[in-house]
Structure formats: C-alpha cells, structure tokens
PyMOL Python script that loads the backbone (N, CA, C, O; Angstrom):
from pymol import cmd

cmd.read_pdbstr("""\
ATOM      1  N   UNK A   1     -12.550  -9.518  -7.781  1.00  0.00           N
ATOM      2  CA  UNK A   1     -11.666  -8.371  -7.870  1.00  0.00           C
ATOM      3  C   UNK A   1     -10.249  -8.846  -7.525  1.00  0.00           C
ATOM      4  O   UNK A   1      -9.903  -9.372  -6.468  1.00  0.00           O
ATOM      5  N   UNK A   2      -9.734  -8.661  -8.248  1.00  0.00           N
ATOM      6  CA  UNK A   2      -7.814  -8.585  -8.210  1.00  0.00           C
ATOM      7  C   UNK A   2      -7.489  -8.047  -6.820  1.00  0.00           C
ATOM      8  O   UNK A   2      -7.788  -6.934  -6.390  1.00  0.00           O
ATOM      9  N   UNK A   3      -6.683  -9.228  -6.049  1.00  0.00           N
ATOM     10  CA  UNK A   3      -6.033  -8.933  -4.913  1.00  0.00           C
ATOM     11  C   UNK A   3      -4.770  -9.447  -4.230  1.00  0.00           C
ATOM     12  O   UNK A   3      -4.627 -10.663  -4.354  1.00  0.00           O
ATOM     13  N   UNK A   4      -3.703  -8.741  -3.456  1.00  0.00           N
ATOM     14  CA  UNK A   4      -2.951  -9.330  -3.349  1.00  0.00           C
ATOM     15  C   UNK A   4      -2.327  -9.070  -2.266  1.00  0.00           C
ATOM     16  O   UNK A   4      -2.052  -7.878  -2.132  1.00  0.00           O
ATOM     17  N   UNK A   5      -1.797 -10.187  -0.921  1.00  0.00           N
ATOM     18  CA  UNK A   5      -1.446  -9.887   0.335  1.00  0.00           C
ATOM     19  C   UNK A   5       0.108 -10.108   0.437  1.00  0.00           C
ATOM     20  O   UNK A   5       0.862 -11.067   0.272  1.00  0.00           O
ATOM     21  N   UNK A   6       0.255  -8.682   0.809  1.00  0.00           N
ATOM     22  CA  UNK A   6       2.048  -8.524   1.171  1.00  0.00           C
ATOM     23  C   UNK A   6       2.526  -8.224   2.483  1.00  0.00           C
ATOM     24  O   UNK A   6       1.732  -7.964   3.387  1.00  0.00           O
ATOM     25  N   UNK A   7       4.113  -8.244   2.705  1.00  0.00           N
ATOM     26  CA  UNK A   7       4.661  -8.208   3.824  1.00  0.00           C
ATOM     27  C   UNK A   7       5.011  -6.413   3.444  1.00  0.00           C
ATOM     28  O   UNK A   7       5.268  -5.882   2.364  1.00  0.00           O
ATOM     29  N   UNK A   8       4.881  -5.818   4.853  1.00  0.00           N
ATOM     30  CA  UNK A   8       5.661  -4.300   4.403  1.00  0.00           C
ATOM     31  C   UNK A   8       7.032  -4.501   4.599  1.00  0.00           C
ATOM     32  O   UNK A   8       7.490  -5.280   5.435  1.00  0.00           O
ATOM     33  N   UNK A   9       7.661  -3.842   3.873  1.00  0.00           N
ATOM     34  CA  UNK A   9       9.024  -4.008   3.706  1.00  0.00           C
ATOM     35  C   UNK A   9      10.325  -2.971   4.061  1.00  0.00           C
ATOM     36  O   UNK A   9      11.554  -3.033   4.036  1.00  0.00           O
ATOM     37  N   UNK A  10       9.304  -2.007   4.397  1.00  0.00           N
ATOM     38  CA  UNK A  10       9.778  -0.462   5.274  1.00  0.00           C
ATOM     39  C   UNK A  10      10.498  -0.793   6.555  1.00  0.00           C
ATOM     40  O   UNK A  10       9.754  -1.343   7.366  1.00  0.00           O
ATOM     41  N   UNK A  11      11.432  -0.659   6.865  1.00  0.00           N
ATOM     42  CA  UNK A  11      11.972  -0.793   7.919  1.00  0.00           C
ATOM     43  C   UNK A  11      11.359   0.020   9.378  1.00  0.00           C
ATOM     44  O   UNK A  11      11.617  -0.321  10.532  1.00  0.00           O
ATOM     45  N   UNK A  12      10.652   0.956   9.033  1.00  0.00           N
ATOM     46  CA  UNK A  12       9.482   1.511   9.777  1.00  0.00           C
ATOM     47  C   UNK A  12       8.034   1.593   9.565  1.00  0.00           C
ATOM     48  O   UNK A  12       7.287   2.470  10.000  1.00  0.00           O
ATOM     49  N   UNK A  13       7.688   0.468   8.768  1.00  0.00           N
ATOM     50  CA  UNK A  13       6.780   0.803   8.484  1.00  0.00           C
ATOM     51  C   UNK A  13       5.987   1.622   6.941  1.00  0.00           C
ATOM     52  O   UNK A  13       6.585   1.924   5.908  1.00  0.00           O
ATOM     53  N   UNK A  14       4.682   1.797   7.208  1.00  0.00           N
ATOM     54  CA  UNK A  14       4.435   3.019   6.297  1.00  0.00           C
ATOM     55  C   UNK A  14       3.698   4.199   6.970  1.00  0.00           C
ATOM     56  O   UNK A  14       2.506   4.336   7.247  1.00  0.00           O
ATOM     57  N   UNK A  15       4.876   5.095   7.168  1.00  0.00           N
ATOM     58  CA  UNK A  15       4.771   6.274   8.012  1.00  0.00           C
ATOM     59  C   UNK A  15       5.150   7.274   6.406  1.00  0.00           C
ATOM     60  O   UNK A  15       5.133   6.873   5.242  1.00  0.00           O
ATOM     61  N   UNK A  16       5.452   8.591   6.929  1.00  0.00           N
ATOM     62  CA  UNK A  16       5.041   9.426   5.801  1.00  0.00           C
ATOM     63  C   UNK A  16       5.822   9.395   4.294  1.00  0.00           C
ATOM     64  O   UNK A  16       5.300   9.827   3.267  1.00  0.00           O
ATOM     65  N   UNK A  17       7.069   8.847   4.363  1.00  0.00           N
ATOM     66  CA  UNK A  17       8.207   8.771   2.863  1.00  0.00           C
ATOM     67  C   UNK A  17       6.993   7.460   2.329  1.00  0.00           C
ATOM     68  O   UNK A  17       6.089   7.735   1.541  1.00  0.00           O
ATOM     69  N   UNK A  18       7.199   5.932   2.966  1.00  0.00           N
ATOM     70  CA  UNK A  18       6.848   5.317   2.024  1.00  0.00           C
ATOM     71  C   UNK A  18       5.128   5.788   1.540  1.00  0.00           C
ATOM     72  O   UNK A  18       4.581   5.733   0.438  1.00  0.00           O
ATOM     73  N   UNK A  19       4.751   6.128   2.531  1.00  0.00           N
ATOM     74  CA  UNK A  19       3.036   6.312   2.068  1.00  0.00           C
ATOM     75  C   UNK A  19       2.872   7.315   1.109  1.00  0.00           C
ATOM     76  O   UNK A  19       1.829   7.398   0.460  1.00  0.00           O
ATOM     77  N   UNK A  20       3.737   8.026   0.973  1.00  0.00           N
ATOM     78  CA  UNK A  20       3.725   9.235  -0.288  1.00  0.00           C
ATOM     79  C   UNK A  20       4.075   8.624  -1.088  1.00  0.00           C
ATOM     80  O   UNK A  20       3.536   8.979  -2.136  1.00  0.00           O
ATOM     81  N   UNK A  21       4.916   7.608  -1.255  1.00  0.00           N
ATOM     82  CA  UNK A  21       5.732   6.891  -2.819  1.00  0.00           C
ATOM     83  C   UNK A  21       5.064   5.867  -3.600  1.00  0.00           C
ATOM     84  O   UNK A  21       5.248   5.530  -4.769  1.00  0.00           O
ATOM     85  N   UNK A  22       3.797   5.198  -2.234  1.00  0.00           N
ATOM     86  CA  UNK A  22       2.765   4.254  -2.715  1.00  0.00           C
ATOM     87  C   UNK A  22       1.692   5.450  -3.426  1.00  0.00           C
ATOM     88  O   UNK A  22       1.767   5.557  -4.650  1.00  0.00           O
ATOM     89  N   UNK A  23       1.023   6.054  -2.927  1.00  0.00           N
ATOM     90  CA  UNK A  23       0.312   7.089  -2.951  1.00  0.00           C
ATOM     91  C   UNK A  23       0.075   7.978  -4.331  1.00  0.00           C
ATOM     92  O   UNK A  23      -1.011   8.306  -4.808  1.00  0.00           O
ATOM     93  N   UNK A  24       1.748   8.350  -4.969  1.00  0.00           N
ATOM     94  CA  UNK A  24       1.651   8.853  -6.053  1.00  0.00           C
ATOM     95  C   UNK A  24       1.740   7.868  -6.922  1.00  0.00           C
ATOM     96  O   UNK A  24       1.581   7.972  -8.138  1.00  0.00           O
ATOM     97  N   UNK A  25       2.084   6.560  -6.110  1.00  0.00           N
ATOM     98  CA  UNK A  25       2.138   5.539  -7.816  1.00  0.00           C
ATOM     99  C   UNK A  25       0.971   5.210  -8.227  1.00  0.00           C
ATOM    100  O   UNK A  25       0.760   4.937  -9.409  1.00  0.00           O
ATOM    101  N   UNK A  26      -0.377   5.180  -6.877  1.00  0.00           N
ATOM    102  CA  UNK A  26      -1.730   5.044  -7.138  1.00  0.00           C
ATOM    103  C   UNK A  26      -2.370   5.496  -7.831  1.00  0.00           C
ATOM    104  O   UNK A  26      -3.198   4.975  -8.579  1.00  0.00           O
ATOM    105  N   UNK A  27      -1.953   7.051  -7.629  1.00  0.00           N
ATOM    106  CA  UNK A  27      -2.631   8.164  -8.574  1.00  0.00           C
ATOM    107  C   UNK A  27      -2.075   7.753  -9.532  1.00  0.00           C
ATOM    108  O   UNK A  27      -2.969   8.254 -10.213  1.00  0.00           O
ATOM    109  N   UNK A  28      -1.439   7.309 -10.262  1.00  0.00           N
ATOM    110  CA  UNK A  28      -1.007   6.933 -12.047  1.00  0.00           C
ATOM    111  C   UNK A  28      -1.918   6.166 -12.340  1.00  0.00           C
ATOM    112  O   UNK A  28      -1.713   5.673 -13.450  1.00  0.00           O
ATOM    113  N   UNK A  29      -3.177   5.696 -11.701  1.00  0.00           N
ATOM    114  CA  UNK A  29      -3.941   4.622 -12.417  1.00  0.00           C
ATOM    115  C   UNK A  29      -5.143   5.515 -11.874  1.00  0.00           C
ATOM    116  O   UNK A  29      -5.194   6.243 -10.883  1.00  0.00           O
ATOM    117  N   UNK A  30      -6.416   5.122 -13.176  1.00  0.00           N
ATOM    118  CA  UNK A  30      -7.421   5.571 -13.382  1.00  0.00           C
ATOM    119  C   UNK A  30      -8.631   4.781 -12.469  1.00  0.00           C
ATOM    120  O   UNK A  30      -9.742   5.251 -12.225  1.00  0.00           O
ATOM    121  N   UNK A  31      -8.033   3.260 -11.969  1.00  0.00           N
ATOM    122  CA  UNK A  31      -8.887   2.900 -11.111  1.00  0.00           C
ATOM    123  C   UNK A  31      -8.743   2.786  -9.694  1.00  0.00           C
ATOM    124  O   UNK A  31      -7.612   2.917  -9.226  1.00  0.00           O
ATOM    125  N   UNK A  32      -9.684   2.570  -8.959  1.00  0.00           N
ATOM    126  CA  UNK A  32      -9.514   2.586  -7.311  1.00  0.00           C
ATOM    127  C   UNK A  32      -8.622   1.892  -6.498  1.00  0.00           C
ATOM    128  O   UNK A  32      -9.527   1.074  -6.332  1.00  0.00           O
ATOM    129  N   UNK A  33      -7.989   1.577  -6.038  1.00  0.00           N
ATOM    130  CA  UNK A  33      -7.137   1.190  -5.233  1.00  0.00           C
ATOM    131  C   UNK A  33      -7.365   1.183  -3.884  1.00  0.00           C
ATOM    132  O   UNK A  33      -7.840   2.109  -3.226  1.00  0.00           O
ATOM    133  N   UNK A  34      -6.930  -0.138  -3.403  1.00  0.00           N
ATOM    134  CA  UNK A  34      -7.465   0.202  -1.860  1.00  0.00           C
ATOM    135  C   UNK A  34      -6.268  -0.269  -0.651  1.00  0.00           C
ATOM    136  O   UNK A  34      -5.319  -0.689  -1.312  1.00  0.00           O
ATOM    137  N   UNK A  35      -6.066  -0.329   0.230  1.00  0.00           N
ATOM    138  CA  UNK A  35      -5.037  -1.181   1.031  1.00  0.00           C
ATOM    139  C   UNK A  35      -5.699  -1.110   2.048  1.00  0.00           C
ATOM    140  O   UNK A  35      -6.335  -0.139   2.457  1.00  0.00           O
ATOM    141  N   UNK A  36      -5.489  -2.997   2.903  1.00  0.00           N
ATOM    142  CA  UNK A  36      -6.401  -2.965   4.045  1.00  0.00           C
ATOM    143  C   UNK A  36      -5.274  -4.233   4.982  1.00  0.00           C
ATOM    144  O   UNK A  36      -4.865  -5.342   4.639  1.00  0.00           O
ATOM    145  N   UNK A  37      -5.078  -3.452   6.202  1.00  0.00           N
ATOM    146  CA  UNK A  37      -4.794  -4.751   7.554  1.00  0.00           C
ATOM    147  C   UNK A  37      -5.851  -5.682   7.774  1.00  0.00           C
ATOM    148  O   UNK A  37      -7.013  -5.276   7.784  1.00  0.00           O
ATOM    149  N   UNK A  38      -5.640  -6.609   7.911  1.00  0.00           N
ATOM    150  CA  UNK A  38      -6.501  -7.673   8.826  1.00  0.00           C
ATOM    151  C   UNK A  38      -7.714  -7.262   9.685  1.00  0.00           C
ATOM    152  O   UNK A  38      -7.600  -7.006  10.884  1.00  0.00           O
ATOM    153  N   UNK A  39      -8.429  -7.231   9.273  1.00  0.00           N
ATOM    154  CA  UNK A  39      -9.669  -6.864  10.923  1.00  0.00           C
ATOM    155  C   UNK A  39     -10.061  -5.497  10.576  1.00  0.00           C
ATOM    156  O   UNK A  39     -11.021  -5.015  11.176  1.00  0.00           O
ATOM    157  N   UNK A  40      -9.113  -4.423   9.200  1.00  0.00           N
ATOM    158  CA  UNK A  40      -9.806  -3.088   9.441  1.00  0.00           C
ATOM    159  C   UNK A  40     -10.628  -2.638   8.378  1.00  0.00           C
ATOM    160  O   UNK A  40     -10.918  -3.424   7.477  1.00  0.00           O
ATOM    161  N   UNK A  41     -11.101  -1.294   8.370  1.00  0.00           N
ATOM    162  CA  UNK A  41     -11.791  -1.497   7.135  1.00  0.00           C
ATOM    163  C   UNK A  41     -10.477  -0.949   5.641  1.00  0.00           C
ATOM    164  O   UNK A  41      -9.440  -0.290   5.718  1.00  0.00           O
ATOM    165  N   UNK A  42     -10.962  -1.401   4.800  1.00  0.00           N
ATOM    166  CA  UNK A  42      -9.781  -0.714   3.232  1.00  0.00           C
ATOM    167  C   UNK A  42      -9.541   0.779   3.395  1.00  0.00           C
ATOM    168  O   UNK A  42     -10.380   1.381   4.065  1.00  0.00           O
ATOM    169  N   UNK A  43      -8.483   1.498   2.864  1.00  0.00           N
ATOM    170  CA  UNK A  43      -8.567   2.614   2.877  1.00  0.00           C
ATOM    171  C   UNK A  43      -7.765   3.122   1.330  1.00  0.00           C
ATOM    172  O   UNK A  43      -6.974   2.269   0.928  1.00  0.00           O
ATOM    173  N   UNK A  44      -7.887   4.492   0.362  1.00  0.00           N
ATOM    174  CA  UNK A  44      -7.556   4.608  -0.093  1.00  0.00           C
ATOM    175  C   UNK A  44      -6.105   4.748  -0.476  1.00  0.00           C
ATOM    176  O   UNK A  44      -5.310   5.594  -0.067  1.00  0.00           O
ATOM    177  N   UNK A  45      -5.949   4.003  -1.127  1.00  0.00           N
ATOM    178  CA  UNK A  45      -4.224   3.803  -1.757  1.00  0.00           C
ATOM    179  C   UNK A  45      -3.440   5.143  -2.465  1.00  0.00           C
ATOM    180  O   UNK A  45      -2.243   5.431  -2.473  1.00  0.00           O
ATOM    181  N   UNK A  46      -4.661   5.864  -3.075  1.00  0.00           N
ATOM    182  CA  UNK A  46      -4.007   7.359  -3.587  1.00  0.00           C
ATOM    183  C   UNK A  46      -4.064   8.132  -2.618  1.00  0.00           C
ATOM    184  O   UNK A  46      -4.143   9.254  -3.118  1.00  0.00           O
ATOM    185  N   UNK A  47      -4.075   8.250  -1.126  1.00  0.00           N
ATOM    186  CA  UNK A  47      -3.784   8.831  -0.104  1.00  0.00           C
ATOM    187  C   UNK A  47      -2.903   8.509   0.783  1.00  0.00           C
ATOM    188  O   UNK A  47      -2.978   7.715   1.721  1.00  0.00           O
ATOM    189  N   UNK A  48      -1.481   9.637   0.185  1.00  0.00           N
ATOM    190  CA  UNK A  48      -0.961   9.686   2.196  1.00  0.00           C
ATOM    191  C   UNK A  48      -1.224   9.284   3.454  1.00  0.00           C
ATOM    192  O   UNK A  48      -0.786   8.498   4.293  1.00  0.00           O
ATOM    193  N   UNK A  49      -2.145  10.135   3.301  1.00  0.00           N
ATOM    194  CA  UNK A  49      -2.666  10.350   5.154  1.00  0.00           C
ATOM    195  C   UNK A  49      -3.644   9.153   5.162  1.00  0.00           C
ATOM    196  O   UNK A  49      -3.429   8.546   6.211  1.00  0.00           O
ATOM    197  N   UNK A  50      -4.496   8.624   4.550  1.00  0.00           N
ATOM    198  CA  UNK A  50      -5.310   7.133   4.424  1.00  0.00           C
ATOM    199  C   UNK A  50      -4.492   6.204   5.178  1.00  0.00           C
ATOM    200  O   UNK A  50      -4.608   5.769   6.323  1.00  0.00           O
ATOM    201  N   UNK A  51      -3.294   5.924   3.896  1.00  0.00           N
ATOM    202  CA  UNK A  51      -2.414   4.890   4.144  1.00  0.00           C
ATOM    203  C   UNK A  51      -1.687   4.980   5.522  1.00  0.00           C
ATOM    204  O   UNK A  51      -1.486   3.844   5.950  1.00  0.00           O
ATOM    205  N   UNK A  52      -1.144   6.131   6.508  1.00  0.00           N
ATOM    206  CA  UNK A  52      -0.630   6.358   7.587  1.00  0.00           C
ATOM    207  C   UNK A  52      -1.359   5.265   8.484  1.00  0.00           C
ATOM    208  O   UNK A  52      -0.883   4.357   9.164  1.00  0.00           O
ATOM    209  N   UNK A  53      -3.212   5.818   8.166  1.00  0.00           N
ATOM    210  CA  UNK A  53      -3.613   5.689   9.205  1.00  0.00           C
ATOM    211  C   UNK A  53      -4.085   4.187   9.699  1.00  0.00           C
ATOM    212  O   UNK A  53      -4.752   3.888  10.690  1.00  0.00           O
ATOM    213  N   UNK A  54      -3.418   3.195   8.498  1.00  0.00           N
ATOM    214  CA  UNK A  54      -3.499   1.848   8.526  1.00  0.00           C
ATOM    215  C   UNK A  54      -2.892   1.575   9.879  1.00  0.00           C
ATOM    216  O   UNK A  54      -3.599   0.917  10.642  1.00  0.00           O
ATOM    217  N   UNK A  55      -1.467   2.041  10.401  1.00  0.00           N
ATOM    218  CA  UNK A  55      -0.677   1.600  11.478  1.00  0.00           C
ATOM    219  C   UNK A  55       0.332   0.756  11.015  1.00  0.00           C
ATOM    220  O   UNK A  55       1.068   0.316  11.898  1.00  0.00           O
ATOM    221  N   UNK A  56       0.716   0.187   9.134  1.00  0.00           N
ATOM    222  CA  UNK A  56       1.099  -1.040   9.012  1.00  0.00           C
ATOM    223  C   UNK A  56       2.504  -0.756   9.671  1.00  0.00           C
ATOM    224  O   UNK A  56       2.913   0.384   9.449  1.00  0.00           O
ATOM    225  N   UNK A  57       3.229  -1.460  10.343  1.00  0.00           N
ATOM    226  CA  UNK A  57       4.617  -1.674  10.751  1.00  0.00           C
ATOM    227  C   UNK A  57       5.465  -2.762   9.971  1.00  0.00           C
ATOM    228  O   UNK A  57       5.092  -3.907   9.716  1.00  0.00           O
ATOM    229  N   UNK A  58       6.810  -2.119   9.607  1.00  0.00           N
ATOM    230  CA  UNK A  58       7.449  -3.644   9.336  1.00  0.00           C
ATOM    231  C   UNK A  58       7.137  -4.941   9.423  1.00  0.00           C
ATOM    232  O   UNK A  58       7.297  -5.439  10.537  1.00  0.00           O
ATOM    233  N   UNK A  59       6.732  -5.638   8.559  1.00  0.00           N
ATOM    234  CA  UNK A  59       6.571  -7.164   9.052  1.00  0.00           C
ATOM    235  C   UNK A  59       4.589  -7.301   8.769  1.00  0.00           C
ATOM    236  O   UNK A  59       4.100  -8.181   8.061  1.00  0.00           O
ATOM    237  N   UNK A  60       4.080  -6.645   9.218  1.00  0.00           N
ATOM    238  CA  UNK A  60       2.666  -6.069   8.831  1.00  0.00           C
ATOM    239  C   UNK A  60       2.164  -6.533   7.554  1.00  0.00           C
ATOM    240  O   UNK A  60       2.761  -6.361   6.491  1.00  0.00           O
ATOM    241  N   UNK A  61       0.847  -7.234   7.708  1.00  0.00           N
ATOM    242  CA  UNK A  61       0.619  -8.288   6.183  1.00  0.00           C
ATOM    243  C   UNK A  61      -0.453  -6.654   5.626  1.00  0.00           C
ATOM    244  O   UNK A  61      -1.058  -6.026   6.495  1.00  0.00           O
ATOM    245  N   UNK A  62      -0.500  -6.261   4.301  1.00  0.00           N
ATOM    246  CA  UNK A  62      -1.680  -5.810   4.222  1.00  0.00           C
ATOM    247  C   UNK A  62      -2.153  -6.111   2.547  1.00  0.00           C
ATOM    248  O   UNK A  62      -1.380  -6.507   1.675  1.00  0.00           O
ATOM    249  N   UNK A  63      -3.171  -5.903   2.421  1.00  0.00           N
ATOM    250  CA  UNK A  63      -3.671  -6.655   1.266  1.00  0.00           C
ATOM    251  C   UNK A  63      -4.223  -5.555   0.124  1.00  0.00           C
ATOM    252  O   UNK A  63      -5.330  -5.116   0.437  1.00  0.00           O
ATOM    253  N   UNK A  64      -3.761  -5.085  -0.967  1.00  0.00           N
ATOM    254  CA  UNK A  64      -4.063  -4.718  -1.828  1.00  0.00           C
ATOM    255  C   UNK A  64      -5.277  -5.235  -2.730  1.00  0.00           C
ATOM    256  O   UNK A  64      -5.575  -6.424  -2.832  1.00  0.00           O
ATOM    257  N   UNK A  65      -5.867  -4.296  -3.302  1.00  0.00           N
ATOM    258  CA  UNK A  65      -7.171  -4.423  -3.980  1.00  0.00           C
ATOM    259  C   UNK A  65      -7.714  -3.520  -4.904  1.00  0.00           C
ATOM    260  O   UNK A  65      -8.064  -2.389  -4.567  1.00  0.00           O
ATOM    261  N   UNK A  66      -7.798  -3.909  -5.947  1.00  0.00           N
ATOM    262  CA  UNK A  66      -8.073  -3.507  -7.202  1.00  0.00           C
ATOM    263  C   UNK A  66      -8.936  -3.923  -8.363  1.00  0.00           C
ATOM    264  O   UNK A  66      -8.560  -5.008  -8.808  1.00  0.00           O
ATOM    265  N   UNK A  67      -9.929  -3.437  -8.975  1.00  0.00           N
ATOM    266  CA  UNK A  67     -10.127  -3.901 -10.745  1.00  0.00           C
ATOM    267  C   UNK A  67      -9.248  -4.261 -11.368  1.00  0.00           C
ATOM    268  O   UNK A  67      -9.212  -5.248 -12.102  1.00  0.00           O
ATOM    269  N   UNK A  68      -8.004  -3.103 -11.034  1.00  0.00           N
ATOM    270  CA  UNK A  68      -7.212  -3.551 -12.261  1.00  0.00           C
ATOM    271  C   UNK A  68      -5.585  -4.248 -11.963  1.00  0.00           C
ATOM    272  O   UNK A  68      -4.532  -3.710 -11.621  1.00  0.00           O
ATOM    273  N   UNK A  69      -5.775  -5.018 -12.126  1.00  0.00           N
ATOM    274  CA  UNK A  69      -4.809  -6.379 -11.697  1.00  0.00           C
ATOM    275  C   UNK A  69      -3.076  -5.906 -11.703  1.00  0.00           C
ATOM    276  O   UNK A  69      -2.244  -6.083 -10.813  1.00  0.00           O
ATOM    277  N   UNK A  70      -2.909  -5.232 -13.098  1.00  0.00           N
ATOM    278  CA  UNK A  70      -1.385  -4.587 -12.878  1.00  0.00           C
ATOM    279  C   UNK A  70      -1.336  -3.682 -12.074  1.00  0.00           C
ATOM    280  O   UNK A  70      -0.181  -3.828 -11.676  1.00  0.00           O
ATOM    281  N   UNK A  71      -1.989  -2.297 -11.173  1.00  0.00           N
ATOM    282  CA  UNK A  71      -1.837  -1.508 -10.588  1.00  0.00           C
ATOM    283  C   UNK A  71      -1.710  -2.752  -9.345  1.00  0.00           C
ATOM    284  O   UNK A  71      -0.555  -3.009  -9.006  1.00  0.00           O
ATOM    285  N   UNK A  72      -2.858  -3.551  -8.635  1.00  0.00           N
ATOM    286  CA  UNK A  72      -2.459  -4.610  -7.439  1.00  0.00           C
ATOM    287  C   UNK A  72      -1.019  -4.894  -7.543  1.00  0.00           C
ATOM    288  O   UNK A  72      -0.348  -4.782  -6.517  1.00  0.00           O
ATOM    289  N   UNK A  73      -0.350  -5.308  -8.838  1.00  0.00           N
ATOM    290  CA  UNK A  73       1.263  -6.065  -8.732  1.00  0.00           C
ATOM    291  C   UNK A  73       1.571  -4.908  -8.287  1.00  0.00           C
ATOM    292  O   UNK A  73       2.169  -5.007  -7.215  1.00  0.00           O
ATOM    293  N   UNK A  74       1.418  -3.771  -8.659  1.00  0.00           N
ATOM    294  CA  UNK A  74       2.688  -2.669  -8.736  1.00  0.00           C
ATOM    295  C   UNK A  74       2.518  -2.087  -7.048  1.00  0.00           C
ATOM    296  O   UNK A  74       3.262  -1.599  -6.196  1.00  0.00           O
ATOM    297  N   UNK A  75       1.445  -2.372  -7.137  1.00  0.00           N
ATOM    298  CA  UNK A  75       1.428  -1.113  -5.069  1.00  0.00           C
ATOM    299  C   UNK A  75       2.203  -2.337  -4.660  1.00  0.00           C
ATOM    300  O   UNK A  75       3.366  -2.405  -4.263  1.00  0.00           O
ATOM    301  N   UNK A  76       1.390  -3.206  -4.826  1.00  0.00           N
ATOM    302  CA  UNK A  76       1.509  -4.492  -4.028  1.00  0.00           C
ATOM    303  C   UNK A  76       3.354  -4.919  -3.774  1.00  0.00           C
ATOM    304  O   UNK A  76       3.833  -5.408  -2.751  1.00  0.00           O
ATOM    305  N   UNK A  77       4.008  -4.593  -4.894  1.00  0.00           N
ATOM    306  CA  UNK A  77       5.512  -4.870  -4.983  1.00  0.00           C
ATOM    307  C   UNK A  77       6.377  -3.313  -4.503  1.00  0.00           C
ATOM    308  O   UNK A  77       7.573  -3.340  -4.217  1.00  0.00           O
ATOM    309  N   UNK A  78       5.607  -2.094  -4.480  1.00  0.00           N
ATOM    310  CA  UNK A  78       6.610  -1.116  -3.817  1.00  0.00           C
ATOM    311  C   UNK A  78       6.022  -1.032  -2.331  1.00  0.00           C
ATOM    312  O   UNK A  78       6.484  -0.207  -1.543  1.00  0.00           O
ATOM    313  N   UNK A  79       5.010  -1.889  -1.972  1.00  0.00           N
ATOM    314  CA  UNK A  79       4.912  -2.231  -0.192  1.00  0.00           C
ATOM    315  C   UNK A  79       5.186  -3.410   0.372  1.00  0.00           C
ATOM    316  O   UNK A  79       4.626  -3.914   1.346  1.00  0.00           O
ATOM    317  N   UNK A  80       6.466  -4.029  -0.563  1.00  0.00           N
ATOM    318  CA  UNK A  80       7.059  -5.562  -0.115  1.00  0.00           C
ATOM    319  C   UNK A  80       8.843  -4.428   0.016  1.00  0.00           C
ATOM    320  O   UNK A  80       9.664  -4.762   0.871  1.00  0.00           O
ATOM    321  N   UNK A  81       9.097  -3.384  -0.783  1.00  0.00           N
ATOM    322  CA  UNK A  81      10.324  -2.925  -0.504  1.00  0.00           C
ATOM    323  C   UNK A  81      10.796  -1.809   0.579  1.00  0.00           C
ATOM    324  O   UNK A  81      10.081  -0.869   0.926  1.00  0.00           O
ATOM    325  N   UNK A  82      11.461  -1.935   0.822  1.00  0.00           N
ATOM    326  CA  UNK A  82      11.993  -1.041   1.701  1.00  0.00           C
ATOM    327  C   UNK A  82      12.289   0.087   1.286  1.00  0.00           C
ATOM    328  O   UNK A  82      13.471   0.393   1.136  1.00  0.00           O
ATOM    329  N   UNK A  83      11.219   0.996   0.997  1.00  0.00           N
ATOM    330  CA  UNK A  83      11.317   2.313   0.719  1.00  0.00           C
ATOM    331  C   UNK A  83      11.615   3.524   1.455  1.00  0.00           C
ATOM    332  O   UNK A  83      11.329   4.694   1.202  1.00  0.00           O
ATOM    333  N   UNK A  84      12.383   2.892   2.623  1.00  0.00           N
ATOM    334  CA  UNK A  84      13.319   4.185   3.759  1.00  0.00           C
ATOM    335  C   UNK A  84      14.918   4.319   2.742  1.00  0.00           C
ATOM    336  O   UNK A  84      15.685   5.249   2.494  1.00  0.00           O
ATOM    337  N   UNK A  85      14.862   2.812   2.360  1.00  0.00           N
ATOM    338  CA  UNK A  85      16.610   2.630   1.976  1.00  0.00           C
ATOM    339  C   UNK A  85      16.787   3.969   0.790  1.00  0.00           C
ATOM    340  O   UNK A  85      16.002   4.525   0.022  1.00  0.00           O
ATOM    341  N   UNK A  86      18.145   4.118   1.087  1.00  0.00           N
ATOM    342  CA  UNK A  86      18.182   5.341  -0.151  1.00  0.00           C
ATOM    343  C   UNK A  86      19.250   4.872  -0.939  1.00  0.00           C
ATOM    344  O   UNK A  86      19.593   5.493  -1.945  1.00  0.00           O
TER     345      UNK A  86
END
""", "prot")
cmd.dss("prot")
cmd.show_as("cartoon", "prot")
cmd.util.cbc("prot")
cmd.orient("prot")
C-alpha cells in the first residue's frame, strides 16, 4: 500500500483550521485514507476530529496511507505546509 512520511508544517500543529483543510481534501477521493504518528494506531484522514486527535505538533513526523498513491502525494504535501499562514 502507497505510503508516505511527512514533517507537519503548521506552525501549531494540526489543531482545528489545518485538520479541516486535510479532511475535506480526503473526502475528494473515493478511497480510504489514513494518517498515523509513530507508536499510534492510523486514524481517518476524512475526519476533523480523527486527525485532532493524533496530537501532531509542528515538527511531528506522521505518515500517510493509502491504495491510491495520488491522494498519499496530495494529503501528504498539504501536511508538509503551513496551513495557519494566510
């Protein structure tokens, strides 16, 4: 399965702006999506409140996972940016 480990790039983290912006980009794809820290178990990528409850902080490796290999690039590259910046 298609996977790919990134740095978060949120200057806080993924607390509630970026986890909604990963969240709805998830839902644009028809397959599962997952995002997981080190040591925890995966949690769903088309969820908000899932993704909160990772804890990832700035700097925070977490690893995307997917069937389908372009949805992995795409979470995988809007949780390397800093999605507080406006």
């Amino acid at each position: 399965m298609p996977s790919k480990t990134v740095i978060v790039g949120s200057t806080v983290g993924l607390h509630a702006r970026p986890a909604t912006i990963i969240a709805e980009a998830a839902a644009a794809y028809d397959d599962e999506i997952t995002l997981a820290v080190e040591g925890e178990e995966p949690v769903d990528a088309g969820s908000s409140l899932m993704i909160m409850t990772l804890g990832a902080e700035k700097g925070a490796t977490v690893t995307v996972e997917s069937e389908n290999a372009e949805a992995v690039d795409a979470i995988a590259a809007l949780i390397e940016q800093d999605l507080d910046a406006e």
